[in-house]
MDAnalysis code that builds the backbone (N, CA, C; Angstrom):
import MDAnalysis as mda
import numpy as np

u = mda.Universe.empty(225, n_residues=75, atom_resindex=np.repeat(np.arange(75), 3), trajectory=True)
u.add_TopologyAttr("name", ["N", "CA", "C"] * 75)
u.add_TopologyAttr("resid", np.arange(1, 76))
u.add_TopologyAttr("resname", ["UNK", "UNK", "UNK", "UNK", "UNK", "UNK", "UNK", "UNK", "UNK", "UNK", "UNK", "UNK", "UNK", "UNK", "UNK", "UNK", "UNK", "UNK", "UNK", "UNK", "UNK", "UNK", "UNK", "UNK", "UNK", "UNK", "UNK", "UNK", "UNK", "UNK", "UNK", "UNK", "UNK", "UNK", "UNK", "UNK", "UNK", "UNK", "UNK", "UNK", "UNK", "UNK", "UNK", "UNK", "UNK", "UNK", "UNK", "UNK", "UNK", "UNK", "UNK", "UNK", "UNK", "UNK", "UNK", "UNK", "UNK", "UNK", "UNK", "UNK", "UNK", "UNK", "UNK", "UNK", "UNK", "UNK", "UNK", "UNK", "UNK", "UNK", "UNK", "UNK", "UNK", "UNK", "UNK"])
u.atoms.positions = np.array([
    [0.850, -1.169, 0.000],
    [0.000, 0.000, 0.000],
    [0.895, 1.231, 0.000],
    [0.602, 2.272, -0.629],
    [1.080, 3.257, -1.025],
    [0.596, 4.959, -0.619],
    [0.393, 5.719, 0.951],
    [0.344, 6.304, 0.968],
    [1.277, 7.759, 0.885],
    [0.074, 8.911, 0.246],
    [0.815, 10.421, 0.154],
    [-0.283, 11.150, 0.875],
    [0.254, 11.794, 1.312],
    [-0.792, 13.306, 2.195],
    [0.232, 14.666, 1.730],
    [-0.967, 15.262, 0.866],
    [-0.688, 16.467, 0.470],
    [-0.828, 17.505, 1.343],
    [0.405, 17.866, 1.927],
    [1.095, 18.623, 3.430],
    [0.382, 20.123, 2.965],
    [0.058, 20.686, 2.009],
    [-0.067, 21.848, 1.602],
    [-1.672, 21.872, 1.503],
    [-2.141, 20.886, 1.467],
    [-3.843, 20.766, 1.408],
    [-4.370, 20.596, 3.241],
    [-3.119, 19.852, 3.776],
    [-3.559, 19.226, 5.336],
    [-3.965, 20.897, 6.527],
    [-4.779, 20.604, 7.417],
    [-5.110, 21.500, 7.728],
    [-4.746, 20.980, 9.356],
    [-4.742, 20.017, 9.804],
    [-4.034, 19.395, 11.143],
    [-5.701, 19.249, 11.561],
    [-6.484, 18.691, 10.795],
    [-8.047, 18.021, 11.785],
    [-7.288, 16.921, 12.497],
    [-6.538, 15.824, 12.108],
    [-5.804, 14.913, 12.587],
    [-7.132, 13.848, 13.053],
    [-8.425, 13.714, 12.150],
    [-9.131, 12.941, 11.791],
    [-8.311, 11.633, 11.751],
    [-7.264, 11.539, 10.684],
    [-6.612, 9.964, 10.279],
    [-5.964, 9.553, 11.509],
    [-5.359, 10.716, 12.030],
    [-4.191, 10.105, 13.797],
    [-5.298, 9.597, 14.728],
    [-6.821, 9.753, 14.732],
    [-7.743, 8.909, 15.489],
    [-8.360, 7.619, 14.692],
    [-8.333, 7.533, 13.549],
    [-8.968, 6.432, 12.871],
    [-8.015, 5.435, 12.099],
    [-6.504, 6.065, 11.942],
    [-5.545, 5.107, 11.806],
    [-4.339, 5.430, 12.375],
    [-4.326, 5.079, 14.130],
    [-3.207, 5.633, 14.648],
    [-1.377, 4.736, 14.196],
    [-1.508, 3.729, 13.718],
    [0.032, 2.959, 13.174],
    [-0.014, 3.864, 11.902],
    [-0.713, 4.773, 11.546],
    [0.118, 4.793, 10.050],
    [0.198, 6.055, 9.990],
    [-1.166, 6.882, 10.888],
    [-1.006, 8.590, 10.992],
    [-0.581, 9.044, 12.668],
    [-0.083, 9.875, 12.592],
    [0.437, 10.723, 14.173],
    [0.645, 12.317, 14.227],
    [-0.108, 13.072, 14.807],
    [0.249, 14.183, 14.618],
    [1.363, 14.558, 15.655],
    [2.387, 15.084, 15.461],
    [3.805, 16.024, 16.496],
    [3.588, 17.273, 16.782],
    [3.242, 17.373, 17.844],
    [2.783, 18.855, 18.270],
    [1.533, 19.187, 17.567],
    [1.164, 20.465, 17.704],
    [-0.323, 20.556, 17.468],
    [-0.557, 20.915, 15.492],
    [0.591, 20.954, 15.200],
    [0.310, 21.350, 13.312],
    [1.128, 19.997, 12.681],
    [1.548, 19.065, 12.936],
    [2.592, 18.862, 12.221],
    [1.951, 17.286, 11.870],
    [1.983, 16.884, 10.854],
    [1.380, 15.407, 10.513],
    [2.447, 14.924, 10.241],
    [2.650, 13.259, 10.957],
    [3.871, 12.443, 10.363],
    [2.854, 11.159, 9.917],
    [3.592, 10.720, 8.965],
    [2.900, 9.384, 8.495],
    [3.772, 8.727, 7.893],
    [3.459, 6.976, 7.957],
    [3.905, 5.966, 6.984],
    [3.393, 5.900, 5.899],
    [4.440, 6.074, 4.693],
    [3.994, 6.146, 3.274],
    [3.967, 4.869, 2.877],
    [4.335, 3.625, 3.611],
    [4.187, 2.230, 3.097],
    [3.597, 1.807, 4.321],
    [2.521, 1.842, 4.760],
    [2.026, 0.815, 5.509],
    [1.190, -0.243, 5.155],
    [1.713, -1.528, 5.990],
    [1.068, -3.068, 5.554],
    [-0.357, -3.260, 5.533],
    [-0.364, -4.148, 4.507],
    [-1.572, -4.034, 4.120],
    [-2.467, -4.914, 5.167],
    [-2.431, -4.982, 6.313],
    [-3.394, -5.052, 7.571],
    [-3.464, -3.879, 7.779],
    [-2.852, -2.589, 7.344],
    [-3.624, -1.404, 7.976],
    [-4.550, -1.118, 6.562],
    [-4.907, -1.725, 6.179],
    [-5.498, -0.987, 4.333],
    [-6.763, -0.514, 5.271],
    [-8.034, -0.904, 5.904],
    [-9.450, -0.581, 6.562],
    [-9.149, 0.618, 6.875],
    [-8.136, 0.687, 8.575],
    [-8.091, 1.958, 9.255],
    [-7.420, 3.134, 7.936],
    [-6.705, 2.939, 7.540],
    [-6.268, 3.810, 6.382],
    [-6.927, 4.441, 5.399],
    [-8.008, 3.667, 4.902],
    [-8.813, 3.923, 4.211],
    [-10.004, 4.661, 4.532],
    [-10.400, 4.365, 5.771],
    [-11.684, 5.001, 6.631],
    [-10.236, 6.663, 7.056],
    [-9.518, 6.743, 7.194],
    [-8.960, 7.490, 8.077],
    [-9.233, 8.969, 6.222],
    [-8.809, 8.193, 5.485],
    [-8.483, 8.862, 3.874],
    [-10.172, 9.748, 3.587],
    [-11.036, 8.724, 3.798],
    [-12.359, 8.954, 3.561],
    [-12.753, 9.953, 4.357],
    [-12.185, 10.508, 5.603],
    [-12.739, 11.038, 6.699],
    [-11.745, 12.398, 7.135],
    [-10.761, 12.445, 6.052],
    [-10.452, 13.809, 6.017],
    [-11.442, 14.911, 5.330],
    [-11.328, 15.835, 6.029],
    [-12.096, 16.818, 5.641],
    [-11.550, 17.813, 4.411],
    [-10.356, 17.665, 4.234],
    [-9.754, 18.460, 3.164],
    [-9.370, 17.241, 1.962],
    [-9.599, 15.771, 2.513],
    [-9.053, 14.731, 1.155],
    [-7.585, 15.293, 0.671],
    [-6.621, 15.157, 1.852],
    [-5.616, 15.124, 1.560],
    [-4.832, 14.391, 1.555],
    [-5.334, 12.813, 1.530],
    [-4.834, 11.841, 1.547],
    [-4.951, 11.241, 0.562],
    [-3.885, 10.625, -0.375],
    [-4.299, 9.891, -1.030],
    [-3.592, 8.605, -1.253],
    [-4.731, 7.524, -1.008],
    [-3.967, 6.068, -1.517],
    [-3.571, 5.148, -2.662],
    [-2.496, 4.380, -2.893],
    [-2.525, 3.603, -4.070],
    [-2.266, 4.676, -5.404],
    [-2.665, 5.763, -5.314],
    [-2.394, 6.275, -6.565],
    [-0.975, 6.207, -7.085],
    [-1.033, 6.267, -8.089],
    [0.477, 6.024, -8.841],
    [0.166, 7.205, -10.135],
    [1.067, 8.074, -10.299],
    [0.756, 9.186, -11.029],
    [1.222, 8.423, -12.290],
    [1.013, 8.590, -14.043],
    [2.271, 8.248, -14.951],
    [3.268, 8.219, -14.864],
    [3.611, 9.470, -14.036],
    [5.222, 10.040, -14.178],
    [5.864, 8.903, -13.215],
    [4.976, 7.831, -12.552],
    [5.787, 7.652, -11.497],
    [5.994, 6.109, -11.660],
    [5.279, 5.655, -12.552],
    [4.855, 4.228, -13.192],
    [6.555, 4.008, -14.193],
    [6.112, 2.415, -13.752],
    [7.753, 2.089, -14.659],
    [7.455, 2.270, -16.098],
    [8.797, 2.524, -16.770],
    [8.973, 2.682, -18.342],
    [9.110, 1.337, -18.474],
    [8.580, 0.604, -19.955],
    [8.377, -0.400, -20.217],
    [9.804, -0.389, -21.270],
    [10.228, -1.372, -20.987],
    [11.813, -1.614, -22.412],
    [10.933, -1.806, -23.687],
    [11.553, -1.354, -24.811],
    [10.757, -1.469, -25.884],
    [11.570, -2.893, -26.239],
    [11.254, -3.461, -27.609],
    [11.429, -4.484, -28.205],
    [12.868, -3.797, -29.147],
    [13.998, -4.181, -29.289],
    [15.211, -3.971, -30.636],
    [14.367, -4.440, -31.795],
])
């Protein structure tokens, strides 16, 4: 599993640090830390935690193009 939280969208509700505390934690009262790979026994709390931001600054699994492997072409 593949989380990102867009730090510039986050507003510190810290919604996810109560509904998925192994993967979200807030440090002091503004500051969000999180696991960007957490196991996939946390996928539920993670997902409910993603759903239940108020700004949807979480996002899971996404994989942008830019970030997807280049495929070898054929010689």
């Amino acid at each position: 599993m593949r989380v990102v939280v867009d730090l510039s969208r986050c507003e510190g509700y810290a919604q996810c640090a109560f509904l998925a505390p192994e993967a979200f934690r807030m440090h002091g009262e503004e500051a969000l830390m999180y696991d960007p790979g957490p196991d996939d026994t946390q996928r539920g709390p993670v997902l409910r935690a993603a759903a239940a931001c108020p700004v949807q600054a979480i996002l899971v699994d996404r994989l942008e193009e830019r970030d997807a492997p280049v495929e070898a072409s054929a010689p």
